[in-house]
Steps between C-alpha positions, in 0.01 A plus 500: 500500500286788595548486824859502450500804236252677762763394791789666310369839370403556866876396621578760227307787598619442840857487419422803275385727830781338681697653270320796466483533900891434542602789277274761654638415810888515365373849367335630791758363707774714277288853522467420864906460588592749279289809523689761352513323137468809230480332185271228373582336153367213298760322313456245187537120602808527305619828687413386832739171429817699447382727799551151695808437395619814572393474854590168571746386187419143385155474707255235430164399706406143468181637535371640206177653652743657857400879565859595453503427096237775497603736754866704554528796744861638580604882587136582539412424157245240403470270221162325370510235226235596288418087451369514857313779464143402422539195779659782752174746445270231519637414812499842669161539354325227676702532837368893503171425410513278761628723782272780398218241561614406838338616859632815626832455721921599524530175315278580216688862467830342512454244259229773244834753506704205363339318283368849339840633486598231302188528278571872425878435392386254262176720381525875627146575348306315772319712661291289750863401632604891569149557679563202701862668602340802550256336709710327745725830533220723586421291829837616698707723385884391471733717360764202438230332263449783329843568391492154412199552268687776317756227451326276314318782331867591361589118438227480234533826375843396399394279225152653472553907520184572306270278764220699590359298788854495672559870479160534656534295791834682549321806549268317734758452735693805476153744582458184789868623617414867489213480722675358795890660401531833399832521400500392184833621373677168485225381318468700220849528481496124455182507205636778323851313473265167416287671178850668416686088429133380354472821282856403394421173411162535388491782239121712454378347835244745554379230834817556654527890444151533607637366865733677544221840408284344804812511724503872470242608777748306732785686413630809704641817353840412477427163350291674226801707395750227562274290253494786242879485531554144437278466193655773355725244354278223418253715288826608284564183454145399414376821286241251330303356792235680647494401822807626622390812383085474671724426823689801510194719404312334832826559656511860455098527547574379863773789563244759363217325791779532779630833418094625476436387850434844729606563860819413462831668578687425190194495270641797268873307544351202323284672249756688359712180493239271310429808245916492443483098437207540271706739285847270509234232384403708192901614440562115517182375250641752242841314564360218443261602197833609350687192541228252452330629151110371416471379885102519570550425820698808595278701354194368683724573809547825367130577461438377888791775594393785255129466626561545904802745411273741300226478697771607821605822282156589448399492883801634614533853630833590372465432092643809442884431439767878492487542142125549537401065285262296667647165656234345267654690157847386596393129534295469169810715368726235585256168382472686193860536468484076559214486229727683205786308617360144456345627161795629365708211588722308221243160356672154585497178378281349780252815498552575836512854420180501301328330801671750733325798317184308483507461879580840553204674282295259742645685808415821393157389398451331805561833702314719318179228526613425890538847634308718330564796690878518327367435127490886371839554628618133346360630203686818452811347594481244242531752219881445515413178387201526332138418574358226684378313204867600294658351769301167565453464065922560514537227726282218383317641148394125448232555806396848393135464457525350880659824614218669322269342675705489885492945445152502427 
């Protein structure tokens, strides 16, 4: 009787890897005839039924255990049943670990890239499996596998936009691109339009927004300023979320490096061009500060702006306007004007307003602590208002003894 319960859990753990076995290769099999799938989902057993019968109307398997109950791919989209899951991983698991333990050889490469690019779709976070990519990549460089590496970068950042490991290894092999293409336009152009559907998706994803602030370097002059235009949009549609915002600021801090580089023709051309965009950025924050009341996130834009800006007026040789102001006067002038404004504006139910006027006391603070050199005249021209602690006990009196302290 032993011998016969001994005989059958060994006929079951064979049927189990069978199994196991089978549906790896249906899955590998899939992500090899149909490279360009974008989307990766994993359904409920219940879910993945009616996604059968929509398929294939009244289909059955006789088999309960065939790959195809577990598997759908149609249109480029691919379907996982999450019952096969833990079988499916286990599977891709041991064939990788496997591979990676094999003798060097095209056959070991071949079968490491496809039994890891399996493992990765099913767990993105292994990072043995993207150093063993990397690995085999590195020995010839192929710029048809390397477009398909971005590929299945994007296929998992479809379901997982916040993946760390994935948006690393994307990088990986767009700096491997770089050094043997330098034209790089179609690229970026490509990531940029990526970050912009994941960011749309994926709300906050500081990962993705981060990427697309490393792509900058690659970018040429008129892709910097076409950028600037197209997220002019997006970040008015997205007051709250800082990233937008950090991406436009590294944005315009690569205009201000291209139009500083000397020994060139059109040097003053571009100069005077960036200076004009950083002032239609300040007209457009106050538009927005305006619209969008007790935003923080404008107003940390604002203080990014403000601090280059001032710092321009000071070093600049013509501060002296006709009617005989500084440039500098006329700017603190006008943020004061913005200060008063937000104070004096009408309470509402949701206390915007009162967080508006909070925000804005900050501001003015934060300039007279950040540039030091415009804090006397800051100070006289807040008399219209009244003084720096009036103003900052006016706008939030419940945090007075902090302001106290913050001027001292």
């Amino acid at each position: 009787m032993e011998q016969e319960a001994v005989a059958a859990l060994v006929a079951e753990q064979k049927e189990m890897v069978q199994l196991r076995e089978g549906i790896l290769h249906h899955f590998e099999q899939i992500l090899h005839q149909d490279p360009l799938i974008d989307e990766v989902g994993f359904l409920h057993p219940t879910q993945f039924q009616s996604l059968e019968h929509i398929q294939t109307g009244n289909w059955t398997s006789e088999a309960p255990e065939c790959p195809w109950t577990y598997l759908w791919c149609k249109d480029h989209k691919l379907a996982i049943s999450m019952e096969i899951l833990p079988k499916l991983y286990s599977a891709a698991r041991h064939a990788y670990t496997n591979s990676a333990a094999a003798k060097d050889g095209p056959l070991m490469e071949t079968d490491l890239m496809r039994h890891s690019k399996a493992l990765l779709i099913l767990c993105p976070d292994m990072l043995t499996a993207w150093n063993s990519r990397k690995m085999v990549l590195s020995v010839n460089y192929d710029f048809t596998k390397l477009k398909d590496e971005l590929q299945l970068c994007a296929l998992i950042l479809s379901y997982s936009p916040k993946n760390e490991s994935t948006w690393s290894h994307r990088r990986w092999v767009i700096k491997k691109v770089s050094e043997h293409n330098h034209d790089m336009s179609e690229i970026i152009e490509r990531e940029s339009l990526l970050v912009k559907e994941i960011a749309e998706k994926s709300k906050m994803n500081y990962r993705a927004w981060r990427h697309r602030c490393w792509l900058i370097p690659y970018m040429t002059r008129e892709q910097v300023l076409n950028e600037l235009k197209k997220s002019t949009r997006w970040n008015e549609l997205h007051v709250t979320d800082n990233c937008c915002f950090h991406y436009r600021q590294r944005l315009l801090l690569a205009s201000l490096d291209i139009c500083q580089v000397k020994n060139t023709e059109d040097s003053l051309d571009r100069r005077s061009e960036v200076h004009l965009l950083w002032k239609e950025e300040l007209t457009w924050n106050e538009m927005l500060i305006r619209r969008y009341q007790g935003r923080e996130s404008l107003w940390n834009h604002r203080r990014f702006l403000s601090q280059w800006w001032v710092k321009f007026l000071l070093n600049s040789e013509e501060t002296e306007c006709a009617a005989g102001t500084s440039l500098v006067d006329l700017f603190l002038s006008q943020e004061i004007y913005l200060l008063s404004d937000c104070l004096n504006a009408p309470a509402d139910e949701f206390g915007e307003a009162c967080a508006q006027a909070g925000l804005a006391a900050l501001y003015i603070l934060w300039i007279s602590r950040q540039v030091p050199a415009v804090k006397i005249k800051l100070e006289e021209r807040l008399h219209s208002v009244g003084s720096l602690e009036d103003v900052l006990a006016r706008a939030c009196p419940e945090r007075s003894r902090l302001w106290m302290q913050l001027i001292a």
